[in-house]
C-alpha positions as CSV (number, residue, x, y, z in Angstrom):
1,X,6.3,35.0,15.3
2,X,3.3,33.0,16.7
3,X,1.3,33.6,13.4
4,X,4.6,32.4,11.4
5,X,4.9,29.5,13.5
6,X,1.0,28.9,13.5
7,X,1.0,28.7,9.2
8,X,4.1,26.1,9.1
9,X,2.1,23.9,11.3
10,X,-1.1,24.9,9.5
11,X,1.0,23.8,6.1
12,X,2.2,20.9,7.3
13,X,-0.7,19.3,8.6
14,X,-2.7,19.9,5.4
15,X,0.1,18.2,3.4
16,X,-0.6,15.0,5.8
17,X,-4.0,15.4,5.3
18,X,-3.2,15.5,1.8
19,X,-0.8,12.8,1.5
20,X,-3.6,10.4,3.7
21,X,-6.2,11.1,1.2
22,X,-4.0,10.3,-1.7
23,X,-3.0,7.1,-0.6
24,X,-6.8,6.1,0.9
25,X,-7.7,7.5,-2.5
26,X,-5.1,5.0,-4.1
27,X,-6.4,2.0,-1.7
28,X,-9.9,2.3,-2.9
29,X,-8.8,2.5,-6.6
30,X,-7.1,-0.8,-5.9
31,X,-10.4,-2.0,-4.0
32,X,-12.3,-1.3,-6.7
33,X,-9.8,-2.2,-9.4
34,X,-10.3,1.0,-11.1
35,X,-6.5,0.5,-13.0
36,X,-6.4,4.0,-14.5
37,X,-6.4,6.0,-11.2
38,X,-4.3,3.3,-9.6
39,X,-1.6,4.4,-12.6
40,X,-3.0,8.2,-11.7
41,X,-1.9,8.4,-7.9
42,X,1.6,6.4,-9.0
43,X,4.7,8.5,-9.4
44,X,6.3,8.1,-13.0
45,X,9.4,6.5,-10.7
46,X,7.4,4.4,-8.4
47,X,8.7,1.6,-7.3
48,X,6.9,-1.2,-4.8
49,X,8.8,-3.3,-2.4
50,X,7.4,-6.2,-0.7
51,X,5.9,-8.8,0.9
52,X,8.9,-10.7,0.8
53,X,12.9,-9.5,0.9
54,X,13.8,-8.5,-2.9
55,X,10.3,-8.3,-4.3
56,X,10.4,-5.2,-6.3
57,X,7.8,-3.4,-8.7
58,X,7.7,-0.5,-10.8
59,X,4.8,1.7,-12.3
60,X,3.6,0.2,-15.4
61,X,4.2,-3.6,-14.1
62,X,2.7,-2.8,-11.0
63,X,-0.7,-1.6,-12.6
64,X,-0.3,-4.5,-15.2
65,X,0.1,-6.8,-12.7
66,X,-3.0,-6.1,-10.7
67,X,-4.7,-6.4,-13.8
68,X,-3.2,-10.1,-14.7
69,X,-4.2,-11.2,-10.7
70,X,-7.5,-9.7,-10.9
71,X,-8.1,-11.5,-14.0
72,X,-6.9,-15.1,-12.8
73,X,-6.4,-14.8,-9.5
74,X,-8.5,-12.7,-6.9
75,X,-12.2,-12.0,-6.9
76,X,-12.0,-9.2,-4.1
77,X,-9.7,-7.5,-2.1
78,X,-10.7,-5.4,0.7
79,X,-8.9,-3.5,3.5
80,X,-11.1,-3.7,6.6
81,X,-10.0,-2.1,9.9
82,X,-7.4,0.4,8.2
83,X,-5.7,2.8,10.5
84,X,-3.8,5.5,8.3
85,X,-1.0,7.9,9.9
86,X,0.7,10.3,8.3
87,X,4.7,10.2,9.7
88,X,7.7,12.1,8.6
89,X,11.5,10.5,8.4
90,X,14.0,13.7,8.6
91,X,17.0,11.7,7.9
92,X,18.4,9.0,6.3
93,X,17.8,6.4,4.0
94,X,14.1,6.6,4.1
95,X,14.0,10.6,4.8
96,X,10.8,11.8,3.5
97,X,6.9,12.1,3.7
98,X,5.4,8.2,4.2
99,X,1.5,7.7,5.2
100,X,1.8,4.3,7.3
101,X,-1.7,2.1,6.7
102,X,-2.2,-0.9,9.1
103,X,-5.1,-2.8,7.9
104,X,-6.7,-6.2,8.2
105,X,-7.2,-7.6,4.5
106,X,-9.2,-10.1,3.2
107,X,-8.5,-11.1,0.2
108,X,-11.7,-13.4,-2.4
109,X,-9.7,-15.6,-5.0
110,X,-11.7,-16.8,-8.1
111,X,-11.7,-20.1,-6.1
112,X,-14.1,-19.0,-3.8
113,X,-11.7,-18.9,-1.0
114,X,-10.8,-16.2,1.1
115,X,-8.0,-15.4,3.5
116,X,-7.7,-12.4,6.5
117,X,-4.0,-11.2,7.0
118,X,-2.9,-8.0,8.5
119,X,-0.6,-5.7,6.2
120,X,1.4,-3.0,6.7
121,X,2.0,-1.1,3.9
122,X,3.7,2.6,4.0
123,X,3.3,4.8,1.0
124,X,6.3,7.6,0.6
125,X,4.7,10.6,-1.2
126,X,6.6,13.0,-2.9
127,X,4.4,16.1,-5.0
128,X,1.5,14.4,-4.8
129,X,2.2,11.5,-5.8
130,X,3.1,7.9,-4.5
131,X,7.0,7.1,-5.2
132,X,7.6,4.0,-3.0
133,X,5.9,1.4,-0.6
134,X,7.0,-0.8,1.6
135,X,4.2,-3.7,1.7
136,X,4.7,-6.5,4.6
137,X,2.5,-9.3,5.2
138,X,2.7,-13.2,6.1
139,X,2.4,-14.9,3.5
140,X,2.8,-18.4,5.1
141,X,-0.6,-17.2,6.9
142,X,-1.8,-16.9,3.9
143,X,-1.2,-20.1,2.1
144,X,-1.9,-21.7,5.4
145,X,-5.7,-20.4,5.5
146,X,-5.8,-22.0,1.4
147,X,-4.7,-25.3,2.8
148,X,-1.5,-25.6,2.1
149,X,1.2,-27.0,4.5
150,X,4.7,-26.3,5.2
151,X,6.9,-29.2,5.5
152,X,10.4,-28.8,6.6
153,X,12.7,-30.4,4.1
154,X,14.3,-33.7,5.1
């Protein structure tokens, strides 16, 4: 019975192992805007959700759209400080394999700025592969750090 026990644990530690180097895999493609593995480590049904309440994503926009910002709009992207942890839902909505990744980012843009957020972004992985993520970040920090201000309408 121990032995039994021992090999489920064994199994499901080595599919969180798995699942964090996936996604750390995934995060470097992005960092080194290698598109074709980005497309690789993406399920055929992904589908992206975030920074901000109804901005969705799926596969092939998602690695086309890293392409278009990397061509006009950011220089580098790195994730700096990144914590990853594998966690397990076992009901619900959300029930499922997710590898949580807490990170400071900064972020180059063609302008020669740079800005320094913190993100959350958690990666559900199903068969190997990364069907959802939940990305949150401030983006009035963000534009803030550019120069821009926020003015409350009159």
């Amino acid at each position: 019975m121990i032995f039994i026990l021992a090999s489920c644990g064994s199994s499901t530690n080595k599919l969180q192992e798995d699942n964090v180097a996936l996604v750390k895999n995934y995060v470097a493609a992005v960092e080194s805007l290698n598109y074709a593995a980005m497309g690789d480590y993406l399920a055929d049904n992904y589908m992206g959700l975030g920074p901000s309440y109804g901005d969705t994503i799926y596969k092939k926009e998602a690695v086309e759209n890293w392409k278009a910002n990397v061509a006009k709009v950011y220089e580098k992207i790195e994730h700096t400080l990144a914590t990853y942890a594998p966690v397990t839902i076992a009901d619900g909505p959300s029930k499922g394999d997710w590898v949580v990744c807490l990170s400071e980012l900064k972020i180059t843009f063609k302008s020669g700025k740079s800005v320094m957020i913190w993100a959350n972004s958690d990666y559900k992985v199903e068969n190997g592969k990364i069907v959802k993520t939940i990305t949150l970040y401030n983006e009035a920090d963000a534009l803030r750090q550019m120069g821009f201000e926020i003015i409350a309408p009159q």
